[in-house]
LODO-369710 format. One record per residue (C-alpha): residue number from 1; residue in three letters; x, y, z. Coordinates in steps of 0.05 Angstrom, whole numbers. Last residue first. Layout:
NUM:Ala:X:Y:Z;
...
% end
This chain:
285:Unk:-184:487:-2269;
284:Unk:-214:414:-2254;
283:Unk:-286:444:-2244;
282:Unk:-331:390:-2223;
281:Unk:-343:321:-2250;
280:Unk:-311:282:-2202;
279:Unk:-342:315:-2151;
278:Unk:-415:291:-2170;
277:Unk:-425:236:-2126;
276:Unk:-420:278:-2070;
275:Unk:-489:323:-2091;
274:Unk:-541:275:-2055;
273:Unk:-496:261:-1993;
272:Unk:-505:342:-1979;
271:Unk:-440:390:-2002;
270:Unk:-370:399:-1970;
269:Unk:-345:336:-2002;
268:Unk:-292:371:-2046;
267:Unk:-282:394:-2118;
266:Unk:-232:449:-2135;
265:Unk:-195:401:-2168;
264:Unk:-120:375:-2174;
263:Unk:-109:329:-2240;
262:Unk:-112:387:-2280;
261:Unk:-143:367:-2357;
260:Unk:-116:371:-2426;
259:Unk:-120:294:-2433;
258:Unk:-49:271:-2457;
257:Unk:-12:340:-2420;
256:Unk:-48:329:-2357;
255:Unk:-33:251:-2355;
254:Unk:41:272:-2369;
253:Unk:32:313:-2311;
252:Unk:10:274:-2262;
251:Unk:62:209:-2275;
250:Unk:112:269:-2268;
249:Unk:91:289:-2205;
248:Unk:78:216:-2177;
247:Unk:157:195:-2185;
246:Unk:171:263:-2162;
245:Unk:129:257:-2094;
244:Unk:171:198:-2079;
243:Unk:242:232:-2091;
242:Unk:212:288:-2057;
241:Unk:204:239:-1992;
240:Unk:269:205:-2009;
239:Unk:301:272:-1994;
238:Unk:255:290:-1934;
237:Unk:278:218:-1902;
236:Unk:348:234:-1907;
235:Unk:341:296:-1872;
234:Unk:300:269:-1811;
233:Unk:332:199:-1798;
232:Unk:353:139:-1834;
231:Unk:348:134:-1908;
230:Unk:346:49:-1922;
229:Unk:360:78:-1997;
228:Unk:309:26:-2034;
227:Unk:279:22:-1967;
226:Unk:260:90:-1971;
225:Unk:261:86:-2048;
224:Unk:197:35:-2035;
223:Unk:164:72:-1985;
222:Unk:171:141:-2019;
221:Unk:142:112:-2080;
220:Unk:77:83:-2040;
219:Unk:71:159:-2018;
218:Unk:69:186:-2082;
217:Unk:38:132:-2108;
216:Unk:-31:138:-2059;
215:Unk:-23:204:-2077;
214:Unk:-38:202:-2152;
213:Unk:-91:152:-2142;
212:Unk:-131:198:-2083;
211:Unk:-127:256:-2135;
210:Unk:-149:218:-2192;
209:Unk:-206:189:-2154;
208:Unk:-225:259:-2118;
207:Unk:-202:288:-2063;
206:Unk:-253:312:-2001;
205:Unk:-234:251:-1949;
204:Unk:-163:271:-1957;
203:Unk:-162:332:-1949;
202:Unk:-191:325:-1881;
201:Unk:-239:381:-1856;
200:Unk:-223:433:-1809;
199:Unk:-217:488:-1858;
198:Unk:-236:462:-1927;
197:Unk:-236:514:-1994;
196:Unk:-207:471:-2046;
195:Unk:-155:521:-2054;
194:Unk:-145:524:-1988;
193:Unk:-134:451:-1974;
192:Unk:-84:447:-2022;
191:Unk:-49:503:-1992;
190:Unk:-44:465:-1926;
189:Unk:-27:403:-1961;
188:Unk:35:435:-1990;
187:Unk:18:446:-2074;
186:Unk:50:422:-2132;
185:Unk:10:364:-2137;
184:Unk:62:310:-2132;
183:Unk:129:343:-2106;
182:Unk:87:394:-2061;
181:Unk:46:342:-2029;
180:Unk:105:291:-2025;
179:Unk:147:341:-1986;
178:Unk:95:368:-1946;
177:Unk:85:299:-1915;
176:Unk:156:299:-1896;
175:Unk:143:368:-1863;
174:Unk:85:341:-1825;
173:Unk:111:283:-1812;
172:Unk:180:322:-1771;
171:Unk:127:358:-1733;
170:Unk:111:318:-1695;
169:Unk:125:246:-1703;
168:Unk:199:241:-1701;
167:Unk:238:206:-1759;
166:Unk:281:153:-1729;
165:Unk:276:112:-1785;
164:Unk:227:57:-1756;
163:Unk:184:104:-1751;
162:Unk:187:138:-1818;
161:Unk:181:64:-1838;
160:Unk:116:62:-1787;
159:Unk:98:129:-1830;
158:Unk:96:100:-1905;
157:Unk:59:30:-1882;
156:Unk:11:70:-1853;
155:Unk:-2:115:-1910;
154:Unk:-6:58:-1953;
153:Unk:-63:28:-1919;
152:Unk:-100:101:-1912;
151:Unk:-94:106:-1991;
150:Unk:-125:25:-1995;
149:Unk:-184:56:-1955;
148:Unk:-182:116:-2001;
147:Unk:-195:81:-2055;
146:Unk:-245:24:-2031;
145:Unk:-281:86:-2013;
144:Unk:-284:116:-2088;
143:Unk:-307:60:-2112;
142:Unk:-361:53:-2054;
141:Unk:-389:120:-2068;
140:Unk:-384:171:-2006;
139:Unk:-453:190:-1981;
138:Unk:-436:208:-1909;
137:Unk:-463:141:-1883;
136:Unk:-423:101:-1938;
135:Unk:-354:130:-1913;
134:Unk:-375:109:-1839;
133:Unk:-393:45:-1866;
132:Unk:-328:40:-1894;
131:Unk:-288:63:-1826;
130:Unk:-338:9:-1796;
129:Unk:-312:-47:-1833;
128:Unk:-240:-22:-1832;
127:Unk:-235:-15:-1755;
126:Unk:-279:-91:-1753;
125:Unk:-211:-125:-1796;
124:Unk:-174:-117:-1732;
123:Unk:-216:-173:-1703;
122:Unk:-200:-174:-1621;
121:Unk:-169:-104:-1619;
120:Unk:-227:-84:-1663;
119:Unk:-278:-116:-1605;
118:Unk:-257:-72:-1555;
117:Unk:-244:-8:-1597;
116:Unk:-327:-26:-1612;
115:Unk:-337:-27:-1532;
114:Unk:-315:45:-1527;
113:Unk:-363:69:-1581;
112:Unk:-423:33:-1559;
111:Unk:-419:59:-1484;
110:Unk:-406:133:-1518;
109:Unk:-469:123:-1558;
108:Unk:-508:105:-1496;
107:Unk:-471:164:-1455;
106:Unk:-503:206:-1507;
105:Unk:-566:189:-1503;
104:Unk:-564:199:-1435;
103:Unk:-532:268:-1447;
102:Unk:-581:292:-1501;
101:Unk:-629:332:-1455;
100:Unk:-565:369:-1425;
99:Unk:-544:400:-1357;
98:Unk:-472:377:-1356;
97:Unk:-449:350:-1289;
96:Unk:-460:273:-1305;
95:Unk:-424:274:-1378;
94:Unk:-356:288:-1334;
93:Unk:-355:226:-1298;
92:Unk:-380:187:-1356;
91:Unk:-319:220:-1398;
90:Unk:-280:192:-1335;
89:Unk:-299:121:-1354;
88:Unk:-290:126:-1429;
87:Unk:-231:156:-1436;
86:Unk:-213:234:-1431;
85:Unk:-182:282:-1481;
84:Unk:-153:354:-1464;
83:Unk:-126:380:-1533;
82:Unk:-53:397:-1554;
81:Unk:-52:413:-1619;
80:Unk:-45:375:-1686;
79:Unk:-43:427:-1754;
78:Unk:-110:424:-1802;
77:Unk:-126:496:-1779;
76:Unk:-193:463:-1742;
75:Unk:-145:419:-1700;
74:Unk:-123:350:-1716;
73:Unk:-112:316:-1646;
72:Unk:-45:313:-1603;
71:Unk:-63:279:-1534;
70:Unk:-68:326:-1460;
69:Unk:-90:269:-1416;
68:Unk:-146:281:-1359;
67:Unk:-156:232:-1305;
66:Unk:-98:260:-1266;
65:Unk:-127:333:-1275;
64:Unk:-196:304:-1249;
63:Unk:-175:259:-1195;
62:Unk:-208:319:-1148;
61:Unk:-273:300:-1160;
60:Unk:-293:329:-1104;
59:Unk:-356:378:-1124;
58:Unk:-305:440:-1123;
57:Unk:-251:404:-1170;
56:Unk:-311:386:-1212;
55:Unk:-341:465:-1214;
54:Unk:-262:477:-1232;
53:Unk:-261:431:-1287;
52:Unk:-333:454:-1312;
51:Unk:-304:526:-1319;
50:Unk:-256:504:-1355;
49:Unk:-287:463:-1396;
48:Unk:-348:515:-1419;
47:Unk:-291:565:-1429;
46:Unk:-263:506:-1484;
45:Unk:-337:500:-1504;
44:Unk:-343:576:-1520;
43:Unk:-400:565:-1584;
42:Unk:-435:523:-1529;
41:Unk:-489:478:-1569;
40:Unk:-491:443:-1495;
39:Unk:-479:371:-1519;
38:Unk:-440:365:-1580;
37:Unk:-395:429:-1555;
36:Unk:-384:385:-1496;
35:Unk:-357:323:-1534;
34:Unk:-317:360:-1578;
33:Unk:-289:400:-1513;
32:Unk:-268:337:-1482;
31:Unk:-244:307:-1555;
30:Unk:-245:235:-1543;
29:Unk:-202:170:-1521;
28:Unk:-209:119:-1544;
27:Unk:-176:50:-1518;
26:Unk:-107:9:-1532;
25:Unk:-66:65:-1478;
24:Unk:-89:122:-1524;
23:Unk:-125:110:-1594;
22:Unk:-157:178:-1616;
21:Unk:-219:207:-1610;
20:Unk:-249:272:-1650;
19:Unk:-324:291:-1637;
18:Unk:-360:303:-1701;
17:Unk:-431:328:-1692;
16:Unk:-489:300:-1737;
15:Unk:-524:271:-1690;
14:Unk:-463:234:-1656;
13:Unk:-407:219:-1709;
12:Unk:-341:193:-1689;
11:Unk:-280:218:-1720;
10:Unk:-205:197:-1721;
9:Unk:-144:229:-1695;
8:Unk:-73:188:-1709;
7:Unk:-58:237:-1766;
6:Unk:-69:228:-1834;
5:Unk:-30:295:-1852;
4:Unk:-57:346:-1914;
3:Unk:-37:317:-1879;
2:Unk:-70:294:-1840;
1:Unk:-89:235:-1862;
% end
C-alpha cells in the first residue's frame, strides 16, 4: 500500500511463506533471500546469499552480479530497502545449488508464477482476479475485498498524478502518504501500524471496513484537489495531500461523535482465517 505505503512489492505465497516480487522490466522479479529463507528454514538467509553468491562465482557462474538487480521492496520495518531480486531464469540458476527437498516443487510454483505476469500483460483484468483469490485464500470476506480492491484502484490513480507531478518516488510518497494518514486518522502509517501491533505486515490488508472507507476518501480527495489545484512538485503536493486527508478527517470524526465509537481499531488480520471475520467487531478504543 505501503504506506502505511502501497508500494510496488507484492506477495506470493509458497506453503505458507511469503516471498516478495515486484514488476521489473514487464516480469517478476522476487525476493532472493525470501525465496531462500522459504527453502532452507535459514534464520541468516541474507548470510545464506552471500555465501551462495560467492560458492556461484566459484562454480562459474560468473553472470551472477549482472543477473542480479538491487529493486526497492517493503521491508519488515514497513520502509522500502534495497533488496537483491532475480527473475525467473536466473532464480532457476540459483534454485539448483541449494540443497533442499522443496526446491523442485518450488521451481514448479516459480514456473506458474512467471507465466501468470505473462498472461496479466495479455488480460489485465487476471492481476485483480488472482489478487481476490489471494484475499479469499487467507480468509478475507468478499465485502471487505471488493473494498480494498477499489482502495488499491484509487491509490493508483493518487500516485501516477504524484507522477505526473514531478513528485519522486522514494521517499517523497512516503511523506505524502504520511500526510493523508495523519490528516485522516490522526496517526502516520508507521504509528498506525504500531498501535495495531503489525511489523512487516501491510496496514492495509489488516484495516477494517470503516478504516479502508475513510482512506479510500482521503486519498480520492487528494486526487481530485490535486487536479482541482494542478499542484506540481514536492511541496505543493504535501499541501493538497493534508487538504485530502482533511476532507476524510472531519468526515471521521463527525461519524465518531454521532455513534460514540473510534473509527481506528486495534483489530488486524494477525489471527487464523476462522477468527478474520471478526475484526470488525473488536475493540474500537
Amino acid at each position: 500500500m505501503t504506506n502505511d505505503i502501497i508500494p510496488t512489492t507484492k506477495i506470493a505465497i509458497f506453503r505458507n511463506k511469503e516471498i516478495r516480487k515486484t514488476v521489473h522490466k514487464n516480469e517478476w522479479w522476487f525476493s532472493i533471500t525470501d525465496i531462500i529463507e522459504a527453502l532452507t528454514g535459514n534464520e541468516r538467509p541474507r548470510k545464506y546469499w552471500n555465501d551462495l553468491k560467492k560458492k556461484l562465482i566459484k562454480e562459474g557462474y560468473f553472470e551472477v552480479s549482472e543477473k542480479i538487480g538491487q529493486l526497492k521492496l517493503q521491508a519488515p520495518d514497513g520502509k522500502q530497502r534495497l533488496t537483491d531480486c532475480a527473475n525467473t531464469e536466473t532464480l532457476f540458476r540459483i534454485i539448483q545449488t541449494i540443497p533442499s527437498p522443496k526446491a523442485e516443487p518450488f521451481k514448479r510454483w516459480l514456473a506458474k508464477v512467471g507465466y501468470e505476469r505473462v498472461q496479466e500483460i495479455e488480460d489485465p483484468e487476471l492481476g485483480t482476479k488472482r489478487t481476490r483469490a489471494l484475499y479469499k485464500a487467507k480468509g478475507y470476506p468478499d465485502d471487505w475485498i471488493e473494498k480494498r480492491l477499489r482502495g488499491i484502484a484509487i491509490r493508483e490513480e493518487l500516485t501516477e498524478e504524484w507522477k505526473n507531478r514531478g513528485v519522486k518516488e522514494e521517499p517523497e510518497y512516503a511523506i505524502l502518504t504520511a500526510e493523508i494518514s495523519k490528516a485522516t486518522f490522526g496517526l502516520t502509517p508507521s504509528q498506525y501500524k504500531r498501535f495495531k501491533g503489525l511489523k512487516r505486515e501491510n496496514l492495509r490488508d489488516h484495516m477494517n471496513d470503516l478504516e479502508l472507507i475513510f482512506n479510500m476518501l482521503g486519498e480520492a480527495a487528494t486526487t481530485e484537489i490535486t487536479r482541482k489545484k494542478d499542484s506540481q512538485g514536492f511541496m505543493e503536493n504535501k499541501e493538497t495531500a493534508r487538504e485530502g486527508g482533511e476532507v476524510a478527517g472531519k468526515a471521521r470524526k463527525d461519524l465518531e461523535s454521532r455513534t460514540g465509537k473510534r473509527v481506528v481499531s486495534r483489530g488486524n488480520y494477525l489471527e487464523e482465517p476462522a477468527a478474520r471475520k471478526a475484526l470488525t467487531k473488536k475493540d474500537e478504543r
